[in-house]
N, C-alpha and C positions, 0 to 999 in steps of 0.2 A: 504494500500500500504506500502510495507515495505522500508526500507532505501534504498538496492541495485535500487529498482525499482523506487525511486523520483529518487536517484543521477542519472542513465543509462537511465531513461524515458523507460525500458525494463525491463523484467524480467533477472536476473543475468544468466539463463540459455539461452536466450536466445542471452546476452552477449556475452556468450563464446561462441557461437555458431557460433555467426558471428565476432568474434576475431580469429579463430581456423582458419575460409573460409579466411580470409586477410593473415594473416599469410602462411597458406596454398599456398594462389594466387602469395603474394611476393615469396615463397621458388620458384614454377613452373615459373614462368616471369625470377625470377632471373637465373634458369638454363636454360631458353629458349626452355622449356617445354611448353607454352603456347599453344601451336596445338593442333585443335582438332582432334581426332581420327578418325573421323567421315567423317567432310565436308575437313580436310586440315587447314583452315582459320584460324587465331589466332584468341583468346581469349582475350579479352581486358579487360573483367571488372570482381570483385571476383563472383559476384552477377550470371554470367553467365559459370563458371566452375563447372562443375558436375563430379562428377568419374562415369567412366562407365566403364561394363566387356563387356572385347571383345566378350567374350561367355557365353553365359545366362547361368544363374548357375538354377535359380529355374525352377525344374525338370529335372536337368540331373541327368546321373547317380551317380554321386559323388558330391551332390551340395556345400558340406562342402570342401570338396577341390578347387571344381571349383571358390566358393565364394573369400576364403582366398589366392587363388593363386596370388601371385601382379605381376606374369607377362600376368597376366588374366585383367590387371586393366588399362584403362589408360582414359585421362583425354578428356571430348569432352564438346562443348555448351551444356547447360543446356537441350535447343530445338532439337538439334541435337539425344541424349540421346534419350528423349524422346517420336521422331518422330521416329525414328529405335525399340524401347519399343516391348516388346516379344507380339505376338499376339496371342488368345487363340487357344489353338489345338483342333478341335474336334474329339474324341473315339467314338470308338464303346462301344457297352457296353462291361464288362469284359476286357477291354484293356487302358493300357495307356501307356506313351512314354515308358519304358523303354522295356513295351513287343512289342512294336511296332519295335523298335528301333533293339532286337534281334532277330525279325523275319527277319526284312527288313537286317539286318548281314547272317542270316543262309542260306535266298535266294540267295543271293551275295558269298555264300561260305565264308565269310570272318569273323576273329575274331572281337569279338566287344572289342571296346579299345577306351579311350579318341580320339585318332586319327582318326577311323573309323565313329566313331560319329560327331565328330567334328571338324575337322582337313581338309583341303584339301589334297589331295591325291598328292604325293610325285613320280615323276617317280624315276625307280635306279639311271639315272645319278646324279639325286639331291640329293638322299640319301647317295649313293660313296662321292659325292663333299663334301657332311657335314663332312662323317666320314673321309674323307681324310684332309680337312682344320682341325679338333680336333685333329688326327695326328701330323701336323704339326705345333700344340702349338696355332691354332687360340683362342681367346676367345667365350667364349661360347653365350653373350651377342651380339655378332657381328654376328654370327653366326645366331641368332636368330632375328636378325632386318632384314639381308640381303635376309633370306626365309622365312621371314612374318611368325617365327614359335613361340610358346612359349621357353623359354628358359630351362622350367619343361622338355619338350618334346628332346631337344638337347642333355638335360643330360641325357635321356633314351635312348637316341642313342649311345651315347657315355659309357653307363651301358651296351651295348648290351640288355637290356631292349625294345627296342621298335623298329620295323623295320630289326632286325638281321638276319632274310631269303635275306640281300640283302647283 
């Protein structure tokens, strides 16, 4: 047993691991972030904060974006997490999600896009209201809490990038 591990009665990495989650827990408590995503309910203890993506990254199309997005990221019960936890997709053979995914687009006539995948679907008045609130100097953060969107997804609207047929 080495020295870190008499004095911490843990392995040092295992230390910082749950110095990082405290730390962590006071920054979101202190901003009153503590809700989880999931159920609503505060979070009360470090032990039960988990970061979770709002939308499951492994196996979409762009998992490396969809991973690192942090407005893909927010905080819920550890349980909670894990009770919502991706459930396995069964293929056919020769298929999986992403040819799935662009047939079930080509049937629907529609372009496959982060949104069409994964996004609820937007009537025009909501899509006008965005691009007229970004218009009118709204912030883009507010924007994106108000219609439960990503805020990636707001500044594609406001790029003409995403939604621009409206």
């Amino acid at each position: 047993m080495n020295r870190y591990a008499q004095q911490l009665q843990m392995s040092k990495s295992k230390a910082s691991n749950r110095l990082v989650r405290l730390i962590l827990f006071k920054l979101v408590k202190d901003a009153n972030k503590n809700f989880c995503y999931r159920c609503g309910r505060i979070i009360e203890v470090s032990k039960d904060l988990n970061l979770d993506h709002k939308v499951d990254w492994i196996d979409s199309l762009n998992p490396i974006e969809t991973f690192w997005n942090l407005d893909n990221v927010a905080f819920s019960h550890d349980w909670c997490n894990k009770a919502a936890g991706r459930k396995p997709t069964k293929f056919n053979k020769g298929e999986n999600r992403h040819t799935r995914n662009k047939e079930y687009a080509l049937e629907k006539g529609e372009h496959l896009s982060i949104e069409t995948e994964f996004k609820p679907k937007f009537n025009a008045e909501q899509i006008m209201a965005m691009k007229l609130l970004l218009q009118f100097g709204a912030k883009q953060n507010w924007i994106a809490e108000k219609f439960n969107i990503a805020e990636s997804t707001i500044s594609r609207i406001k790029q003409e990038q995403a939604y621009k047929n409206i």
